[in-house]
N, C-alpha and C positions, 0 to 999 in steps of 0.2 A: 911120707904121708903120716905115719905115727909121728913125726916130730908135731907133726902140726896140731895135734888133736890136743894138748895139751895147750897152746896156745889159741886156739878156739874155747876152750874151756872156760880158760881167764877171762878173753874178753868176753863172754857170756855171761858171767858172773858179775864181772865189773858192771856189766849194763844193767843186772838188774838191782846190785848196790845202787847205784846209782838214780834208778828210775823213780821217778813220786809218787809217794804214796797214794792209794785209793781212799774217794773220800769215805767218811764214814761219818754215822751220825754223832754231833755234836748238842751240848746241851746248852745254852746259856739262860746263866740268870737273870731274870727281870732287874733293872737297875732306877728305884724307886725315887730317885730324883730329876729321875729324864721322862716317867711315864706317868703321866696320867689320862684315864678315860676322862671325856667330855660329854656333857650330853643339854642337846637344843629343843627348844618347844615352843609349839606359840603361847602367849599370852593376853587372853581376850582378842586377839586377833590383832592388839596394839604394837606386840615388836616382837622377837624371837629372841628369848633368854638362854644365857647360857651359862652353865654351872661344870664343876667338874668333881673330883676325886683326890684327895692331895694324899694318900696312901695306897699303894698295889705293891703286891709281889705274884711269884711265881714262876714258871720256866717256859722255855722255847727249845725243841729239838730241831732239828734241820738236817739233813741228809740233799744236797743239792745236785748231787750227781744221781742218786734213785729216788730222787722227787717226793720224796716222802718228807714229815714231818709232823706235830704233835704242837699244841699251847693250853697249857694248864695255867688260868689266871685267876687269883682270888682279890676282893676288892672289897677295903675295910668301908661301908656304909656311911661309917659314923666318921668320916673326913670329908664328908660331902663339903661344898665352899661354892655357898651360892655371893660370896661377894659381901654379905648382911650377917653378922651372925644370928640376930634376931630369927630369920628365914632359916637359917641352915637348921637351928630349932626346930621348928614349925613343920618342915620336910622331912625328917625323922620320926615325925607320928606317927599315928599307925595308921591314917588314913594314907599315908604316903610310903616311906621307905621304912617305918616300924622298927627304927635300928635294935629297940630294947629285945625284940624277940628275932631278930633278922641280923645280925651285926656284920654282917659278907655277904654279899654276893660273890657269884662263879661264873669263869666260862669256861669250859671244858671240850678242845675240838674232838670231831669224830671222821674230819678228812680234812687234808688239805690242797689245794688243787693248785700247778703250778704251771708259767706259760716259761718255756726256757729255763732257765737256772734260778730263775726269783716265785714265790708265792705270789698266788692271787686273790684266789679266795680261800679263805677257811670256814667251813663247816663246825658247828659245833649246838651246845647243850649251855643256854645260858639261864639260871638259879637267880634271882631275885624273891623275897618274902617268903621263900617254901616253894615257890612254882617254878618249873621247868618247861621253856619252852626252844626251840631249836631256831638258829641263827644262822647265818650265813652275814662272815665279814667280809669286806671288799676291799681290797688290799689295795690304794691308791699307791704309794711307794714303799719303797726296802731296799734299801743297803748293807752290804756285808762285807766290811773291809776290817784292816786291823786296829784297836783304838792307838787315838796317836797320843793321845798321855797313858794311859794304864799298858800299852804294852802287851792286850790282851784280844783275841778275835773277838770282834764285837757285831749286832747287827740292829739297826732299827729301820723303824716302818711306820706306817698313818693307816689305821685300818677304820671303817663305817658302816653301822647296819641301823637299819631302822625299826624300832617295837613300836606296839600300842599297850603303855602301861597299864588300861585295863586289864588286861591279858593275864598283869602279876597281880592282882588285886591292889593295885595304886590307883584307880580311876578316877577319884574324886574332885568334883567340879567341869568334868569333861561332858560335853565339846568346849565348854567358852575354852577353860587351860587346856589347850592342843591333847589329843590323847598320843596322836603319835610322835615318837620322841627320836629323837636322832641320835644315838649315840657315836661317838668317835673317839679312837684311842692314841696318841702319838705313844711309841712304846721303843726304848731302848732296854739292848740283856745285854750282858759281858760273857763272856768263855771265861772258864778258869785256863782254859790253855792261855799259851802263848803262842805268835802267830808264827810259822813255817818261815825259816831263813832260805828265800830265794837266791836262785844260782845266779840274781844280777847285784846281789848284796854279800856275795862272800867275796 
């Protein structure tokens, strides 16, 4: 019997060398030529315009085993690209996005809620002009796999909430220009990690 206790020992050991690690949260960075916010509205009631963002940064935590996680996004104003540069002008006033005194906005979550091992929705605190009002994004897809050129964990997503610009003091001309405004984000991060060598690739 003592021979054997040494040999239960090893392979006990071995198993837990062995075993994979627990997740833990990871951080990726915003990777600012995959993402930008969009955002739609009507126009005179004649077609639904759509503009977006051509600069963001900022980060994404993820914990998908304790469902938890965090998105810190700032978004340079003054990239706005409604298509015109004349308009992207015009949009920048201050009766609208005011870049000269406003030059970011924020969204800052305060939960995020998850159905299985993906996000769904996030909660958060989104800053536009100085004001702050609370959002809820709606996580229509997310993917989390390794990138296959960078060699890096990577994860993106399509997220949706809907403001009424009044609300930031951008109201101007509303109802004819739609007050309520759709925004939506396509958003890819990168991991500084690199992804886990699986026991079907050693």
């Amino acid at each position: 019997m003592t021979k054997l206790i040494p040999v239960a020992a090893a392979l006990l050991l071995g198993s837990v060398a062995t075993a994979p690690a627990l997740a833990a949260p990871q951080t990726f960075n915003i990777e600012g030529t995959h993402t930008f916010p969009r955002f739609s509205y009507s126009h005179f009631g004649y077609s639904t315009q759509l503009s977006r963002f051509n600069k963001t940064t900022g980060t994404i935590v993820l914990d998908s085993q304790a469902k938890t996680g965090s998105v810190d996004v700032t978004i340079d104003m003054r990239s706005v690209d409604t298509g015109y540069p004349v308009f992207n002008e015009h949009i920048q006033g201050e009766d609208f996005l005011d870049t000269a005194r406003y030059p970011t906005a924020t969204f800052k979550s305060t939960a995020v809620r998850f159905k299985g091992d993906k996000p769904v929705e996030v909660d958060g605190a989104l800053t536009i002009k100085g004001v702050t009002q609370p959002v809820t994004l709606k996580v229509t897809s997310f993917k989390a796999m390794p990138h296959p050129m960078l060699q890096k964990d990577a994860i993106g997503a399509d997220a949706t909430t809907t403001i009424k610009r009044s609300s930031f003091n951008a109201g101007k001309y509303a109802p004819h220009v739609g007050d309520e405004v759709t925004i939506s984000i396509a958003v890819e991060a990168v991991s500084d990690q690199a992804p886990a060598v699986s026991e079907q690739s050693k």
